[in-house]
C-alpha positions in Angstrom: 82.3 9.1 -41.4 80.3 10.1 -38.3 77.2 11.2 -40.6 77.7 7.5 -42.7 77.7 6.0 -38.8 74.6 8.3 -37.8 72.6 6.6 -40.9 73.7 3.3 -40.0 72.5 3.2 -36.6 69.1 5.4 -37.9 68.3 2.3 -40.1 69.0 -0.2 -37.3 67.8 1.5 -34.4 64.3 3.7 -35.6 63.4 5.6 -32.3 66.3 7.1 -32.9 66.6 11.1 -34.2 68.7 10.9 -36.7 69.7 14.9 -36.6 71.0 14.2 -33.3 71.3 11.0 -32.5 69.1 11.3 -29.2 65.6 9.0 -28.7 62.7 10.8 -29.5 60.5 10.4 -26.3 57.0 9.2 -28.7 59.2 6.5 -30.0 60.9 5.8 -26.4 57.1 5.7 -24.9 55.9 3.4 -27.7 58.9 1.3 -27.0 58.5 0.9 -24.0 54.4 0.3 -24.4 55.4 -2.4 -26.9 57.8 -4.0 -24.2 55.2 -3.8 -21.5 52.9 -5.5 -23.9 55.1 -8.2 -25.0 56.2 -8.8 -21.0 52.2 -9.2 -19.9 51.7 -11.6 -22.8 54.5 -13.5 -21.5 53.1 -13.8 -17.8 49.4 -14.5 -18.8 51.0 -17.3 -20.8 52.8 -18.4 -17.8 49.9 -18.2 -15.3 47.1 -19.6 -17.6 46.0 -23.1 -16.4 48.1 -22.9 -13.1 47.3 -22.8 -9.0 47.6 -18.9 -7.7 47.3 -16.6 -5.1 45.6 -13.4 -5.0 44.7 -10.8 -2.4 42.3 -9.2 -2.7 42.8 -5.0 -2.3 39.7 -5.2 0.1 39.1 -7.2 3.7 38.6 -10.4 2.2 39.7 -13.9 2.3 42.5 -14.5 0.2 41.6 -16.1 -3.3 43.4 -19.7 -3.9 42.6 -21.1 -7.3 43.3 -22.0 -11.2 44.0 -19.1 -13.9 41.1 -20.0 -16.0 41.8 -16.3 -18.2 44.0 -13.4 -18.6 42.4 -10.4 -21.1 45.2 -7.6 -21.7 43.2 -5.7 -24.1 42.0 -3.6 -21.1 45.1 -3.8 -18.7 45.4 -6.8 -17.0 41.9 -8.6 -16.3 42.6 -12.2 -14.8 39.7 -14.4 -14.3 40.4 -17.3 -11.7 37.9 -20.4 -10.6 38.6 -19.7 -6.9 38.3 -22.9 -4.7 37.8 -21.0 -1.1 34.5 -19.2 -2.4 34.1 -22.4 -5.2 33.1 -19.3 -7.8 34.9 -18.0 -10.6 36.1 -14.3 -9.5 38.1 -11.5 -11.7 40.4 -9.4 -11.1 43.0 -6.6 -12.0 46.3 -7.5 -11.7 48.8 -10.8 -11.8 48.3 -13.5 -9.2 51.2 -14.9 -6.9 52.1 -18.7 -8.0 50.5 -20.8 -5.5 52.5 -22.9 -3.1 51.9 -24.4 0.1 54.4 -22.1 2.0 53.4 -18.7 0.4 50.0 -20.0 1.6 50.5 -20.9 4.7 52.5 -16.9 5.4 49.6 -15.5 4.1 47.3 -17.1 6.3 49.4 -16.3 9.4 48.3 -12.7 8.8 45.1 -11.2 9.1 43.2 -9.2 6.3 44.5 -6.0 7.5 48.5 -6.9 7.5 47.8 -9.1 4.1 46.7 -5.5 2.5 49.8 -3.8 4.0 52.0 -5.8 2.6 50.3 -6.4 -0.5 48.5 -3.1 -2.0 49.8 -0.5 0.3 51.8 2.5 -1.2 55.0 2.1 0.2 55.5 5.7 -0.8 52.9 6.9 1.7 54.3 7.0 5.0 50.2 7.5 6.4 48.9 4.8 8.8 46.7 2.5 7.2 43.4 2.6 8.9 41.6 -0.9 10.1 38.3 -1.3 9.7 36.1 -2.2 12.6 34.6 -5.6 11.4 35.7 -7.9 9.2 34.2 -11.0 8.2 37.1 -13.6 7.3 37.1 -17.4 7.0 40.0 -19.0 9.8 43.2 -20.3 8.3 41.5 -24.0 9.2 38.1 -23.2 7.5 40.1 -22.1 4.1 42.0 -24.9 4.1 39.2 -27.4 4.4 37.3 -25.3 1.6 40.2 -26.1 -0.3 39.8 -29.9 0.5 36.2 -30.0 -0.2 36.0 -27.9 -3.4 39.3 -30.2 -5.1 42.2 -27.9 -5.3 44.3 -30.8 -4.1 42.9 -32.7 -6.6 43.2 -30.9 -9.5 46.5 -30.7 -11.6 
Protein backbone atom coordinates (compact mmCIF):
# COMPACT_ATOMS: atom_id res chain seq x y z
CA UNK A 1 0.00 0.00 0.00
CA UNK A 2 2.62 2.60 1.03
CA UNK A 3 4.92 1.64 -2.20
CA UNK A 4 1.31 1.90 -4.57
CA UNK A 5 1.00 5.53 -2.59
CA UNK A 6 4.88 6.33 -3.18
CA UNK A 7 4.21 5.80 -7.12
CA UNK A 8 1.17 7.78 -6.94
CA UNK A 9 2.57 10.80 -5.67
CA UNK A 10 6.00 10.12 -7.93
CA UNK A 11 3.70 10.46 -11.01
CA UNK A 12 1.96 13.59 -9.64
CA UNK A 13 4.61 15.28 -7.97
CA UNK A 14 8.12 14.70 -10.28
CA UNK A 15 10.84 16.44 -8.09
CA UNK A 16 10.08 13.98 -5.98
CA UNK A 17 12.66 10.75 -5.25
CA UNK A 18 10.71 8.15 -5.43
CA UNK A 19 13.17 5.71 -3.31
CA UNK A 20 12.53 7.94 -0.49
CA UNK A 21 10.05 10.13 -0.98
CA UNK A 22 12.34 13.30 -0.25
CA UNK A 23 12.84 16.31 -3.09
CA UNK A 24 15.85 16.04 -4.88
CA UNK A 25 17.57 19.45 -4.50
CA UNK A 26 18.24 19.77 -8.79
CA UNK A 27 14.59 19.42 -9.15
CA UNK A 28 13.75 21.70 -5.90
CA UNK A 29 16.32 24.44 -7.54
CA UNK A 30 14.75 24.11 -10.94
CA UNK A 31 11.48 24.52 -9.28
CA UNK A 32 12.03 27.11 -7.79
CA UNK A 33 14.02 28.84 -10.90
CA UNK A 34 10.79 28.02 -12.88
CA UNK A 35 8.72 29.86 -10.15
CA UNK A 36 10.96 32.84 -10.02
CA UNK A 37 10.57 32.97 -13.71
CA UNK A 38 6.96 32.70 -13.99
CA UNK A 39 6.73 35.54 -10.85
CA UNK A 40 9.08 38.14 -12.96
CA UNK A 41 6.93 37.56 -16.00
CA UNK A 42 4.08 38.40 -14.03
CA UNK A 43 5.49 41.80 -12.63
CA UNK A 44 6.97 43.03 -16.02
CA UNK A 45 3.49 42.36 -17.27
CA UNK A 46 2.20 44.38 -14.56
CA UNK A 47 4.60 47.37 -14.75
CA UNK A 48 4.76 47.57 -18.68
CA UNK A 49 3.08 50.77 -19.83
CA UNK A 50 2.63 52.23 -16.27
CA UNK A 51 4.05 55.48 -14.11
CA UNK A 52 7.13 54.20 -11.67
CA UNK A 53 9.58 55.06 -9.38
CA UNK A 54 13.11 54.08 -9.31
CA UNK A 55 16.14 54.94 -7.26
CA UNK A 56 18.85 54.90 -8.47
CA UNK A 57 21.80 52.73 -6.37
CA UNK A 58 24.08 55.90 -6.99
CA UNK A 59 23.67 59.83 -5.71
CA UNK A 60 21.21 60.70 -8.21
CA UNK A 61 17.84 62.16 -8.68
CA UNK A 62 15.27 59.77 -8.34
CA UNK A 63 13.85 58.42 -11.82
CA UNK A 64 9.91 59.18 -12.33
CA UNK A 65 8.64 57.80 -15.59
CA UNK A 66 6.65 55.14 -17.93
CA UNK A 67 7.86 51.32 -18.16
CA UNK A 68 8.52 51.45 -21.84
CA UNK A 69 10.48 47.55 -21.44
CA UNK A 70 11.22 44.84 -19.14
CA UNK A 71 13.95 41.97 -20.75
CA UNK A 72 14.27 38.93 -18.26
CA UNK A 73 16.36 36.90 -20.44
CA UNK A 74 19.32 38.52 -18.57
CA UNK A 75 17.84 39.06 -15.02
CA UNK A 76 15.71 41.84 -14.75
CA UNK A 77 16.64 44.80 -17.31
CA UNK A 78 13.74 47.50 -17.24
CA UNK A 79 14.02 50.32 -19.61
CA UNK A 80 11.91 53.48 -18.55
CA UNK A 81 11.39 56.98 -20.58
CA UNK A 82 12.25 59.05 -17.48
CA UNK A 83 10.43 62.44 -17.39
CA UNK A 84 12.92 64.24 -14.73
CA UNK A 85 16.04 63.73 -17.19
CA UNK A 86 13.26 63.58 -20.42
CA UNK A 87 15.64 60.44 -21.58
CA UNK A 88 14.96 56.91 -21.77
CA UNK A 89 17.29 55.20 -18.91
CA UNK A 90 17.68 51.25 -17.97
CA UNK A 91 18.00 49.63 -15.26
CA UNK A 92 18.42 46.34 -13.07
CA UNK A 93 15.72 45.73 -11.03
CA UNK A 94 11.73 46.40 -10.60
CA UNK A 95 10.46 49.96 -10.26
CA UNK A 96 8.10 51.18 -7.31
CA UNK A 97 4.51 52.07 -8.74
CA UNK A 98 4.37 55.67 -8.97
CA UNK A 99 2.06 57.69 -6.83
CA UNK A 100 1.97 61.11 -5.76
CA UNK A 101 2.58 60.27 -2.04
CA UNK A 102 5.39 57.67 -2.43
CA UNK A 103 6.82 60.65 -4.44
CA UNK A 104 6.45 63.27 -2.44
CA UNK A 105 8.40 60.72 0.85
CA UNK A 106 11.01 60.18 -1.47
CA UNK A 107 11.64 63.70 -2.20
CA UNK A 108 11.60 64.60 1.53
CA UNK A 109 14.94 62.67 1.71
CA UNK A 110 18.08 63.43 0.29
CA UNK A 111 20.17 61.10 -2.10
CA UNK A 112 22.08 59.69 0.75
CA UNK A 113 18.92 58.57 3.10
CA UNK A 114 16.98 57.49 -0.36
CA UNK A 115 20.00 54.88 -0.86
CA UNK A 116 19.71 53.76 2.85
CA UNK A 117 16.52 52.89 2.67
CA UNK A 118 16.55 51.65 -0.64
CA UNK A 119 19.79 49.58 -1.69
CA UNK A 120 21.43 49.28 1.65
CA UNK A 121 22.21 45.78 3.06
CA UNK A 122 20.24 45.62 5.99
CA UNK A 123 22.44 42.77 7.01
CA UNK A 124 25.51 45.01 7.27
CA UNK A 125 25.37 46.81 10.40
CA UNK A 126 28.61 49.26 8.74
CA UNK A 127 27.83 53.04 8.48
CA UNK A 128 27.13 53.95 5.10
CA UNK A 129 29.62 56.55 3.99
CA UNK A 130 28.30 60.03 2.34
CA UNK A 131 29.97 61.33 -0.34
CA UNK A 132 31.24 64.91 -0.24
CA UNK A 133 29.26 66.42 -3.24
CA UNK A 134 26.42 65.68 -4.77
CA UNK A 135 24.74 67.19 -7.46
CA UNK A 136 20.72 66.73 -7.09
CA UNK A 137 17.84 68.55 -8.60
CA UNK A 138 15.45 70.29 -5.51
CA UNK A 139 12.16 68.55 -4.81
CA UNK A 140 10.55 71.88 -6.65
CA UNK A 141 12.93 71.66 -9.81
CA UNK A 142 11.81 67.67 -10.21
CA UNK A 143 8.53 68.48 -9.98
CA UNK A 144 8.40 71.23 -12.53
CA UNK A 145 10.51 68.79 -14.84
CA UNK A 146 7.77 66.60 -14.44
CA UNK A 147 5.26 69.42 -15.52
CA UNK A 148 7.28 70.47 -18.49
CA UNK A 149 8.24 67.07 -19.91
CA UNK A 150 4.16 65.70 -19.68
CA UNK A 151 4.08 63.11 -17.03
CA UNK A 152 0.88 64.64 -15.87
CA UNK A 153 -0.26 64.47 -19.12
CA UNK A 154 0.32 61.24 -20.17
CA UNK A 155 -2.00 58.21 -19.25
Amino acid sequence: MLKTLMMQLATRLPFLNSANGCVTEAAEVERRRERRTSDDQYLANVFLGQRCIFVPNEWEDPIVGRVEHIDLSRGVLCQVFDYVHNEPQTFIGFPMHYNEQRLEALLKLDPFERYSLCHANPYNANPIIKPKHTTVLSRAEILQRLRDNGFYEER
